[in-house]
C-alpha positions in Angstrom: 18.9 -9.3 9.6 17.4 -6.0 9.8 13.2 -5.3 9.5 11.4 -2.4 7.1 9.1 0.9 6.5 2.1 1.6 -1.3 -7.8 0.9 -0.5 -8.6 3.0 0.9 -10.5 1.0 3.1 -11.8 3.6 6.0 -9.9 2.7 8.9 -11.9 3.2 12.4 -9.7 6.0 13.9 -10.1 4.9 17.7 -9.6 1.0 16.2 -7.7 -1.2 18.7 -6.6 -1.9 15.3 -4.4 -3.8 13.1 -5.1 -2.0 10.0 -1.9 -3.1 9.2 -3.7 -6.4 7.8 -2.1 -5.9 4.3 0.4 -3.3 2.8 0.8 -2.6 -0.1 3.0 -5.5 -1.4 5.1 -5.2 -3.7 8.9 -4.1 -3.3 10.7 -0.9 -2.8 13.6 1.3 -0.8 12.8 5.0 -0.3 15.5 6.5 -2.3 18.4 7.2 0.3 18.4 11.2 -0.5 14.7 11.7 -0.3 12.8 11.7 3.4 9.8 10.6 1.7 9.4 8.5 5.3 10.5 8.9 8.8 9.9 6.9 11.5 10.4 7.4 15.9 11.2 4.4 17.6 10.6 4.9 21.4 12.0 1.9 24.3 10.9 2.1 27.4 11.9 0.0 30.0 11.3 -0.6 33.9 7.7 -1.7 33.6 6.0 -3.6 36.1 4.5 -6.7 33.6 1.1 -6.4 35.6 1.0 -2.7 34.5 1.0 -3.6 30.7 -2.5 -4.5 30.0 -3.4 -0.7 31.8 -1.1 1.0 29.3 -2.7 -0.6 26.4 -6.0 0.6 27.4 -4.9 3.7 27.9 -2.9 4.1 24.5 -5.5 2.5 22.6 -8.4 4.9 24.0 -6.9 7.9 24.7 -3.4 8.2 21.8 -4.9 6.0 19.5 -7.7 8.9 18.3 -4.3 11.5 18.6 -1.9 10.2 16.5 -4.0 8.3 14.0 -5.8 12.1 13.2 -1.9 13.1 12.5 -0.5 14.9 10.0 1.3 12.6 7.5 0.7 9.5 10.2 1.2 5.8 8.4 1.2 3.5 11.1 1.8 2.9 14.9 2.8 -0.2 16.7 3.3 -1.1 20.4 5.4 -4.5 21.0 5.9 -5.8 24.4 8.2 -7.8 25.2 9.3 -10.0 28.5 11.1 -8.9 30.2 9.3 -5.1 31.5 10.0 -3.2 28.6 7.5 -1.6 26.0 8.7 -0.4 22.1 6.5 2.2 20.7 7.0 3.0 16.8 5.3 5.2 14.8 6.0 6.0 10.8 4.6 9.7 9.5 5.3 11.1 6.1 8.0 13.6 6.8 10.6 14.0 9.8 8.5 17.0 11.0 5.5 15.1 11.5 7.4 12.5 13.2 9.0 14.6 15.3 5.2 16.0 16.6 4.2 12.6 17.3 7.0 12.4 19.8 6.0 15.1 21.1 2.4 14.5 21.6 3.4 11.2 23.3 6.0 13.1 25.7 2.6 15.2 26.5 0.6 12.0 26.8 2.9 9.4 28.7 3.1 12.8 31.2 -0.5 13.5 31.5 -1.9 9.8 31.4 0.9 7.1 31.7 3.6 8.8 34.1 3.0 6.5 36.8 3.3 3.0 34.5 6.2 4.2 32.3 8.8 5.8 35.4 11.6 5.9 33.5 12.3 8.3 30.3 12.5 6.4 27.0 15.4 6.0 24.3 14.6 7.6 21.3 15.8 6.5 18.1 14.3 8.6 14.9 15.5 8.9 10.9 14.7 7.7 7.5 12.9 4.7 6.4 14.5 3.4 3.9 12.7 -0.1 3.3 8.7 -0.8 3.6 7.5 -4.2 3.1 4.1 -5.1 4.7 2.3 -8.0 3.2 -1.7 -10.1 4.0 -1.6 -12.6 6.1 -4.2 -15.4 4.8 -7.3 -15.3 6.9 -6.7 -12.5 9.7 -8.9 -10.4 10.4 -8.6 -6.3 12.5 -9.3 -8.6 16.1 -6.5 -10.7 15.0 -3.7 -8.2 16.5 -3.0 -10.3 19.6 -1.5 -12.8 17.2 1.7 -10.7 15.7 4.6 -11.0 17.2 7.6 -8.7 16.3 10.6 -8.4 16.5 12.6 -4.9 17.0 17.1 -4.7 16.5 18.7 -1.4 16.9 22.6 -1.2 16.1 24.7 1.5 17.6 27.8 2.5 15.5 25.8 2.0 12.0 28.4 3.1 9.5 27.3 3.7 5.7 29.6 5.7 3.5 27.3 4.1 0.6 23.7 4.0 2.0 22.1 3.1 -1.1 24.6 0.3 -1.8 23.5 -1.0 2.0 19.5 -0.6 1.8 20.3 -3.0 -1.4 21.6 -5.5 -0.1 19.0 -5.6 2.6 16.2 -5.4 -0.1 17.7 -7.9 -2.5 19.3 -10.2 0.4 17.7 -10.4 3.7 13.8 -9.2 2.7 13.6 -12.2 0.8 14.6 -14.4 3.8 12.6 -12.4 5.8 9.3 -13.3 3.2 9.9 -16.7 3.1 10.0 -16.9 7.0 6.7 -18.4 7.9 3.9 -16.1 9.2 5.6 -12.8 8.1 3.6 -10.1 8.1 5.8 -6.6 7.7 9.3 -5.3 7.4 10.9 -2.0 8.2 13.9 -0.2 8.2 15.1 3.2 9.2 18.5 4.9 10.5 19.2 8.3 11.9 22.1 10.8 11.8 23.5 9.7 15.0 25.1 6.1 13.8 21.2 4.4 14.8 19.7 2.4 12.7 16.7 -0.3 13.4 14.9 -3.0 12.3 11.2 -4.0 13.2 10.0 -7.0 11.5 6.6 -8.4 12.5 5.3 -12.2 12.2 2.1 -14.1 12.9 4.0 -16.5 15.4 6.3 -15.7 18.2 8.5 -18.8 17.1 8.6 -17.0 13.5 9.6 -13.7 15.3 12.5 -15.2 17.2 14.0 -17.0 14.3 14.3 -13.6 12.5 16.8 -12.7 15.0 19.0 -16.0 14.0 18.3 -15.2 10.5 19.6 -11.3 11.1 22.2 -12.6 13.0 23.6 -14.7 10.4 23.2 -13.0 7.5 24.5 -9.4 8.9 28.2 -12.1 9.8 27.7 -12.8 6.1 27.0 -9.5 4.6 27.2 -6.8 6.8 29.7 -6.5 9.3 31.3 -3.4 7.8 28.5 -1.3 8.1 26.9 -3.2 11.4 29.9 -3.8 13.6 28.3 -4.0 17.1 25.7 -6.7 18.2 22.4 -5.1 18.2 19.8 -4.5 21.2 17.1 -6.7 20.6 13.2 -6.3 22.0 11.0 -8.7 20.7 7.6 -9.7 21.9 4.1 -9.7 21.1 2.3 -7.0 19.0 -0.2 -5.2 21.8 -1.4 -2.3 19.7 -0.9 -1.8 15.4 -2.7 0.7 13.2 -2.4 2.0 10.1 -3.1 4.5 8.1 -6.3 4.1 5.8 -4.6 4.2 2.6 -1.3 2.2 3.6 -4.0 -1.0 4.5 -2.0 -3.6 3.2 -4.4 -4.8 0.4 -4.3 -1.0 -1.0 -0.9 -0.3 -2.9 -2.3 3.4 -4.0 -2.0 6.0 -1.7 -4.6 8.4 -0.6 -4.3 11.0 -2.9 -4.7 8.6 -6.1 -6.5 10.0 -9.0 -7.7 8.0 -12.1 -8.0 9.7 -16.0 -10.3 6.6 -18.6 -10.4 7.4 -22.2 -12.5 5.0 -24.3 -12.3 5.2 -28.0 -14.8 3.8 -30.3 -14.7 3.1 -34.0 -11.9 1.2 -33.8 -11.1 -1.2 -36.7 -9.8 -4.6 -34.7 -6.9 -5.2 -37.4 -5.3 -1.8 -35.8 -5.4 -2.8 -32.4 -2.3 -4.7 -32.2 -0.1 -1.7 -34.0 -1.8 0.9 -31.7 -0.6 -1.2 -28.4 3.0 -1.3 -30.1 3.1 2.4 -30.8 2.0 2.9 -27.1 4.0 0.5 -26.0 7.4 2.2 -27.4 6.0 5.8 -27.3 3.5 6.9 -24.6 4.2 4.4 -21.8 7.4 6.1 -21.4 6.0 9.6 -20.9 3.8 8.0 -18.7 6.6 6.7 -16.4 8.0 9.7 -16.1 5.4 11.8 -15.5 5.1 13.1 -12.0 2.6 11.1 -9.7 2.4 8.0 -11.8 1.1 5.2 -10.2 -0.3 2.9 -12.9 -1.6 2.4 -16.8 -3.7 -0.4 -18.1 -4.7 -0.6 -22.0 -7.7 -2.5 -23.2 -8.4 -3.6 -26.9 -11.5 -5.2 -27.2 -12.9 -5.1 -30.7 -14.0 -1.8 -31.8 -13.4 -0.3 -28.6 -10.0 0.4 -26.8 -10.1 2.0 -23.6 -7.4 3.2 -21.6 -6.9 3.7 -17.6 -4.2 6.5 -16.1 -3.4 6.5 -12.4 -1.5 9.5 -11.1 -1.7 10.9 -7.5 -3.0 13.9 -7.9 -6.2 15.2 -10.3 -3.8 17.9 -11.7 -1.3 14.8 -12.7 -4.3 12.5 -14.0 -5.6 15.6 -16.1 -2.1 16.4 -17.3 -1.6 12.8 -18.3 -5.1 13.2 -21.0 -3.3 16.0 -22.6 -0.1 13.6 -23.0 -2.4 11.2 -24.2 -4.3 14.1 -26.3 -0.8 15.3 -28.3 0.4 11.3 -28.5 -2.9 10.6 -30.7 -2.5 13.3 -32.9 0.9 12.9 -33.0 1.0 9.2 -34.0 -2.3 7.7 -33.6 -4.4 9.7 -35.3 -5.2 7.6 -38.3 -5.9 4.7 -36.2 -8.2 5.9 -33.9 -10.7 8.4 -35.7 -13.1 9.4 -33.0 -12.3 11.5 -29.7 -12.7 9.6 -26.8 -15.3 9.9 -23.7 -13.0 10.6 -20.7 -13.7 10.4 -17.4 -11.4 11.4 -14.1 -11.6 11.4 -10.2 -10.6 10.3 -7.3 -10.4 6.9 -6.9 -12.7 5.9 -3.7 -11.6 2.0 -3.9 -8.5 1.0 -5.3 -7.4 -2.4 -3.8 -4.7 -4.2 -5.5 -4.5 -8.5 -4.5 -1.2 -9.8 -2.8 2.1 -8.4 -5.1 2.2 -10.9 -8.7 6.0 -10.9 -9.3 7.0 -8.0 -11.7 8.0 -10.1 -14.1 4.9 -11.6 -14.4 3.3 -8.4 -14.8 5.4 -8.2 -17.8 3.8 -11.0 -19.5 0.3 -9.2 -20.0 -1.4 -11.8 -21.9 -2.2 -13.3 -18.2 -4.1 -9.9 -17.6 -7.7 -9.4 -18.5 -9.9 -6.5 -17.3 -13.6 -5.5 -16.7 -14.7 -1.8 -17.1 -18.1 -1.1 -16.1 -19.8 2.2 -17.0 -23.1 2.9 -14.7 -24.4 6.1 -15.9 -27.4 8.1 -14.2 -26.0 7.0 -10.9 -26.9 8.9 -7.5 -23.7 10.2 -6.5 -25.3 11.9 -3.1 -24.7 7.7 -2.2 -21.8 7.2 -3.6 -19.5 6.9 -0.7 -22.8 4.7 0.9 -22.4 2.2 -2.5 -18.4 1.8 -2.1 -18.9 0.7 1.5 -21.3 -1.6 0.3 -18.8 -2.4 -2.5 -16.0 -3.1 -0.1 -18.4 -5.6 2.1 -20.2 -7.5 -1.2 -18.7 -7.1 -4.3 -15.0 -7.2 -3.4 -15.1 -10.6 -1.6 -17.6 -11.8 -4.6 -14.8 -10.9 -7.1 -12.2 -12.4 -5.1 -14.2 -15.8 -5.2 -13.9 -15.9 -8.7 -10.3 -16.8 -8.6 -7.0 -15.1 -10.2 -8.1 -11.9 -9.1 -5.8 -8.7 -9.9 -7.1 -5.7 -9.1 -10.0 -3.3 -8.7 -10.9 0.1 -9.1 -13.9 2.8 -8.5 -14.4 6.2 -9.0 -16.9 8.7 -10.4 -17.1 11.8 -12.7 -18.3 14.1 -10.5 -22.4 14.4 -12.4 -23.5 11.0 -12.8 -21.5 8.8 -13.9 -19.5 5.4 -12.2 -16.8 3.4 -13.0 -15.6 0.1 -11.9 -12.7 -1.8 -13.1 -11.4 -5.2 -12.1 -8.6 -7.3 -13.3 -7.6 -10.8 -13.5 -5.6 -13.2 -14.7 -8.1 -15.1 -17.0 -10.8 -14.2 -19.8 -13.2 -16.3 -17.8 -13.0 -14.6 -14.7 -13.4 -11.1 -16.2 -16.4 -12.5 -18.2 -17.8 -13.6 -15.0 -17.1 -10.2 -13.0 -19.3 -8.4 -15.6 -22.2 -10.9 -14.5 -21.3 -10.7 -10.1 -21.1 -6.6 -10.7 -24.6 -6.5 -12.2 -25.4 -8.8 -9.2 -24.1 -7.1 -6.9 -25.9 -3.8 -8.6 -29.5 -4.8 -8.8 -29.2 -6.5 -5.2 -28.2 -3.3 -3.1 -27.6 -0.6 -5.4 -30.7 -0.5 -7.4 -32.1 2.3 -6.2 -29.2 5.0 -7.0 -27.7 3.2 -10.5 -31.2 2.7 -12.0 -29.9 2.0 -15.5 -27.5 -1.2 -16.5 -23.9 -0.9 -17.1 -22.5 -0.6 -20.5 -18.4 -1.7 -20.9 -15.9 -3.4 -22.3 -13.7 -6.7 -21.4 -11.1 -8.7 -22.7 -7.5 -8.8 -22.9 -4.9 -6.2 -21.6 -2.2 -5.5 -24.3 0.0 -3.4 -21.7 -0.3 -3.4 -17.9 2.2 -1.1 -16.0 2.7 -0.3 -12.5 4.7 2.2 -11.2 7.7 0.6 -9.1 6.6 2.7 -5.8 3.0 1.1 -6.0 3.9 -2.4 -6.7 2.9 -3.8 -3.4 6.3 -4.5 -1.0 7.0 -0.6 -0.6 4.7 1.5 1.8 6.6 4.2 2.2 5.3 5.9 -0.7 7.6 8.9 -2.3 
């Protein structure tokens, strides 16, 4: 039925783009009370078809640097169709934002497009409630010619019970929707006016189209009481998609994400076990509801444990150490004698693989992490290193197979961390070995000295829900 509205890998701002290669994926609604997300859907129609290739140049070079600069912007698509008509969508952070975009392309289309676009759009505009974008194997940012989409607005939208709604999209027809071949991206908004809209995006046109049948049939099954009216339906091929740095399908963490790593030594190995069950049933549940949570990790490893904090903000990572702080001495003291070295910042690559189902992020004994300290580091280069990190070592840690996650970020004098995660001992082992490769190969002359770190098993592995790939929306 209906389509939806989680690197920070640096996304070309002028970029013809498809920075939409990967999502965060992983699944989630944007709670029906908060705007976390709003999106503008604009239709356009009595086109001339030879006029289309002219409007994309001119979006792409001319609105392209204006709305990707936004405010709050997240991503814009442009989807032609047929049959003369030309969808415009954009998704921004708050309504406000949104509602500038649509300003700035009234002020646009008037300036440079007036002659291609004569007739005055329909504007549809509200709340995203679902996000789901999610990597296609294989493409690539000059791969944008090959989406397809697919875009359903209903008139007469009725939902005494929104939440009860967005759920059964999210538990009924996203699923569908992922299992359809090719699939690439889901959203769905509504607005205050009885609107609401689907845009679901494939690799295939075929794989476009047959999401319409697939709507079709499951809104007769499902949804007829909230979606009594056929819907308008514009599908066609993707011409123009960007997103957002931080909302680059791989990355599930959004821009702001800050990191807090504690690593405590003198650790007797007997008391590693009742230190992750006292966490476990104590401090992972502060940690969830702290504000800004986006992820913990936990390592034992022998006489070492270290532990890894993501919160979206350095106030909410520094908040969670003195959480962490009052926990030990409140019920860990015994067992872990010595203060821990701590580092925070920002995180400059956090890139999470394709979503692992949550409940196989319950079982953590598939988990195994990597954390390499590389003191003495130039940090004048660090944003140099991660590009080169992003090009090298990320592809290189991919190779080695079951890969999880990984994770950068500095202390602000000299110090850098990297952390990657995966689903065997072997590969984490092997990691250690590719990063020092990778290290004396192109970053030898700003991390002179060797890493130090730890490795080995992850007794507890949590993800916030918001950050576990599907949603994008981010709250």
């Amino acid at each position: 039925m209906i389509n939806t509205v989680g690197a920070r890998f640096r996304l070309a701002t002028c970029l013809l783009v498809f920075s939409l290669l990967a999502l965060l994926a992983l699944p989630l609604a944007a709670s029906a009370h908060e705007e976390s997300v709003f999106a503008s859907i604009r239709l356009y129609d009595g086109i001339e078809p030879t006029d289309l290739a002219e409007a994309d140049r001119i979006t792409r070079q001319g609105f392209l640097p204006l709305i990707s600069e936004s405010d709050g912007f997240i991503a814009y698509y442009v989807v032609h169709p047929q049959d003369g008509q030309l969808a415009a969508i954009n998704v921004f952070e708050s309504r406000e934002q949104a509602l500038a975009s649509n300003e700035l392309a009234r002020e646009f289309v008037v300036e440079k497009l007036a002659p291609l676009l004569p007739n005055p759009p329909r504007i549809v505009e509200g709340s995203v409630d679902l996000a789901f974008v999610e990597m296609l194997d294989g493409m690539a940012h000059g791969d944008v010619n090959s989406l397809h989409a697919s875009l359903r607005v209903y008139d007469g939208f009725a939902a005494a019970d929104l939440a009860q709604f967005v759920s059964i999209v999210e538990d009924g027809f996203l699923p569908i929707m992922r299992e359809t071949d090719g699939f690439f991206g889901y959203y769905l908004m509504h607005d205050d006016a009885g609107a609401l809209a689907a845009f679901s995006i494939f690799a295939s046109e075929a794989s476009a189209l047959a999401s319409n049948e697939k709507a079709r049939d499951f809104v007769a099954e499902n949804l007829t009481a909230y979606l009594p009216n056929d819907p308008t339906v514009v599908a066609g091929r993707v011409a123009v998609a960007v997103l957002a740095d931080h909302r680059d399908g791989a990355n599930l963490i959004n821009d702001a994400a800050f990191a807090s790593l504690r690593v405590y030594e003198g650790v007797d190995p007997a008391d590693q076990a009742e230190i992750a069950r006292l966490t476990t049933a104590g401090f992972l549940p502060i940690m969830r509801a702290s504000a800004g949570f986006v992820g913990y990790y936990f390592l034992p490893a022998e006489d070492k444990l270290a532990t890894v904090s993501l919160f979206n903000s350095p106030e909410q990572a520094s908040a969670s150490n003195d959480k962490a702080r009052a926990f030990v001495a409140a019920e860990l003291a015994p067992l872990l004698p010595n203060p821990p070295t701590a580092f925070e910042g920002r995180l400059a690559i956090d890139y999470l693989a394709a979503p692992i189902p949550s409940e196989a992020l319950a079982d953590v004994g598939q988990l195994f992490a990597s954390i390499r300290f590389y003191q003495g580091f130039d940090l004048s280069h660090f944003d140099e290193a991660n590009e080169l990190a992003i090009a090298h070592l990320l592809p290189a840690l991919q190779e080695l197979g079951g890969f999880f996650a990984l994770f950068a970020l500095n202390d602000g004098e000299d110090t850098v961390v990297g952390i990657s995660v995966f689903e065997s001992e072997e590969a984490a082992l092997a990691a250690n070995e590719t990063g020092k490769a990778f290290t004396r190969e192109y970053l030898a002359e700003w991390a002179p000295n060797p890493p130090t770190g730890v490795t080995g098993q992850l007794a507890i592995a949590a993800l916030a829900e918001i950050n576990m790939g599907e949603n994008l929306a981010g709250a």
